[in-house]
N, C-alpha and C positions, 0 to 999 in steps of 0.2 A: 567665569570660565571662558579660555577662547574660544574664535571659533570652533579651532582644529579638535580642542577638547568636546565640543560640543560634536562636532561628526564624530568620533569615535566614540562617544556618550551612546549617539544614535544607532552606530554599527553593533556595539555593544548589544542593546536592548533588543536591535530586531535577531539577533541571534539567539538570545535566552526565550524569544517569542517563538523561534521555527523548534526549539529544545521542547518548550512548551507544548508546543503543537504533534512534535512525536510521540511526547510521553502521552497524551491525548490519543495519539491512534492507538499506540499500542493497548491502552486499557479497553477503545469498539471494537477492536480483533478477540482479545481475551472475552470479552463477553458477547460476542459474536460467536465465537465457539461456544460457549456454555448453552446458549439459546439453541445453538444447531443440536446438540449432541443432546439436550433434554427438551425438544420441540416446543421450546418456549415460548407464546406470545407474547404474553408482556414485554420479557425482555426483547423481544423482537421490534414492538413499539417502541418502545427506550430507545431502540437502534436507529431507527429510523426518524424518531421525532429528533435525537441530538443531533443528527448530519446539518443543519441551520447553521448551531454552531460550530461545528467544523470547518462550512461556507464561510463564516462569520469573519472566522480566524484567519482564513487564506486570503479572503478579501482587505483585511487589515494590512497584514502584513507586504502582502503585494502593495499596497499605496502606499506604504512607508519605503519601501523598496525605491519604486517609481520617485517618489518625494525627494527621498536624496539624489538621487540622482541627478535631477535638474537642481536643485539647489547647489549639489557640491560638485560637480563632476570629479566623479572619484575619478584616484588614477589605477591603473590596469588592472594592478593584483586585485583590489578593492571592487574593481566593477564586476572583476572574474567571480569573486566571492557574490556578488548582488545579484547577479544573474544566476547562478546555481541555488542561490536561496528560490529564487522565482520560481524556479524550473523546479526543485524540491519539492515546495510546498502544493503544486500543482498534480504531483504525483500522490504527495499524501492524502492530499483531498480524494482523488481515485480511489484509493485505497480505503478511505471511508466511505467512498458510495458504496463501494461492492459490499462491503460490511452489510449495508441497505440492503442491496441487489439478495443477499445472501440470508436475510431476517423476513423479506419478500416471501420467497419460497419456501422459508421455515414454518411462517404461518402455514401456507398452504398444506407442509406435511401433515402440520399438527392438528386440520381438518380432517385431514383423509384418513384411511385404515393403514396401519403401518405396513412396511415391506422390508427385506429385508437390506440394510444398508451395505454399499458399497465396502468392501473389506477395508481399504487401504486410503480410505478419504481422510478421516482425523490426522492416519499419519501426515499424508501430504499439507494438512494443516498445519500441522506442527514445524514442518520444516519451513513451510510459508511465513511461519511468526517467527521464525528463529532469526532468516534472513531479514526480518524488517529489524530485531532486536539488534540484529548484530549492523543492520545499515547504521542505525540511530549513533549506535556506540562507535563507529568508525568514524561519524561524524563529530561526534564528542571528543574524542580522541584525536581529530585528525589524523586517522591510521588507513593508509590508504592500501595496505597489504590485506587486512580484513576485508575490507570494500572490495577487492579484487574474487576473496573469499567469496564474501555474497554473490558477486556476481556468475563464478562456477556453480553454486550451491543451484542457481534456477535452472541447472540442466535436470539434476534430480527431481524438481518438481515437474518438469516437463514428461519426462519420463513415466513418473505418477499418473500426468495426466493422462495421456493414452493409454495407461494399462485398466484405469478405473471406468473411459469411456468403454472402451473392449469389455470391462468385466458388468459395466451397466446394460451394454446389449444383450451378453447373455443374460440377463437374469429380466429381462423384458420375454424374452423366450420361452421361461421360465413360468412366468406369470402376468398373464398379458392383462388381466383385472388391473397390476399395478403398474401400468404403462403413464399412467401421470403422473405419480412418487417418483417414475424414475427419472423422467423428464424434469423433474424437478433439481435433483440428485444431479444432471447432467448440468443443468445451470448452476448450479453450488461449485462446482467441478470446474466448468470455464470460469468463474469468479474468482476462485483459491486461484488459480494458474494466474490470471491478472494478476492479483495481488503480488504475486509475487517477483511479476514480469516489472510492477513500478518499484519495488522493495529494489530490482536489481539495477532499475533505472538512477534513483534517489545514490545508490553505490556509487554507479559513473559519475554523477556530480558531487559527491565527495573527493574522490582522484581527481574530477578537475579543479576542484580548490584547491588540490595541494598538490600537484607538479601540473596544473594547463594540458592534462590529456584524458581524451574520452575513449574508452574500448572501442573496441571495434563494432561488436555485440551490443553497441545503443541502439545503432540506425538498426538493424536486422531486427530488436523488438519493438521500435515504432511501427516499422513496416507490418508488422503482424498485429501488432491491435488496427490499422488502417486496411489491414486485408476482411 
């Protein structure tokens, strides 16, 4: 095999590696829901003992990344692509902590006396896993119209978020005994909103593999996880 065969051997496999590595989030989100919604420990263990190899994965691939690069010095297109894998995988890995962050405070519900849950939280879940579903796929695809999709789609979760912190105040009001459930409830709440802020991130670096441009709405949600 030549060289050239040999770098594109390599570009190949670290691609089916970051595919790998989606399909991988998206099953600690589905089961991150299932843990929340039926106050599961075990599986909340599960959640938290796999995040290693999630690390695992992202540590891989970033040195395979790094690797060719000093070896081959790709040219443009190719480095454009090596860099947004980086930056990719760096988000998904977020996107498995908070899984964590989110199986953290699920034990905790599932010690306490129940209360009653935020109306509209599962929803705004769902729409959080829909945008990571549909990043993956516009990745796969190289469809950078979806990806644009995603990335409108996190106004709605935004949206969510304030209405469910608002509806978690009142109901603090309500029931001041369950003032740590809700607190709880309140971090599940900023964690879904994350998730979905990297879902929309992992989007912009699908558009910039496939035409070299980033929204405008990156920097403005860097800036907001750094506030």
């Amino acid at each position: 095999m030549s060289t050239r065969q040999n770098y594109q051997a390599e570009l190949d496999n670290i691609n089916e590696s970051v595919h790998a590595m989606s399909a991988d989030i998206v099953h600690a989100i589905d089961k991150t829901l299932f843990a929340f919604q039926n106050k599961s420990v075990i599986l909340a263990n599960e959640i938290m003992k796999h995040d290693d190899a999630v690390d695992a994965m992202e540590y891989e691939i970033e040195e395979r990344c790094i690797n060719i690069v000093i070896r081959e010095q790709p040219m443009a297109s190719d480095w454009r692509k090596i860099a947004s894998y980086m930056r990719m995988i760096g988000d998904m890995e977020r996107i498995a902590d908070h899984c964590c962050d989110i199986a953290i405070y699920v034990k905790h519900l599932a010690s306490c006396d129940s209360v009653q849950e935020p109306q509209h939280i599962s929803d705004m879940y769902y729409i959080m896993k829909q945008m990571v579903v549909d990043t993956f796929k516009s990745f796969t695809d190289s469809n950078p119209a979806l990806a644009s999709d995603v990335i409108n789609m996190d106004d709605k979760v935004d949206i969510y978020f304030k209405e469910i912190n608002n509806e978690i105040a009142g109901l603090m009001k309500q029931n001041s005994e369950g003032i740590r459930q809700y607190m709880d409830y309140v971090m599940i709440n900023k964690y879904i909103e994350r998730m979905a802020d990297h879902a929309a991130n992992i989007a912009d670096w699908v558009s910039f593999v496939v035409n070299g441009q980033l929204k405008l709405k990156f920097t403005d949600r860097y800036k907001k996880e750094s506030d």
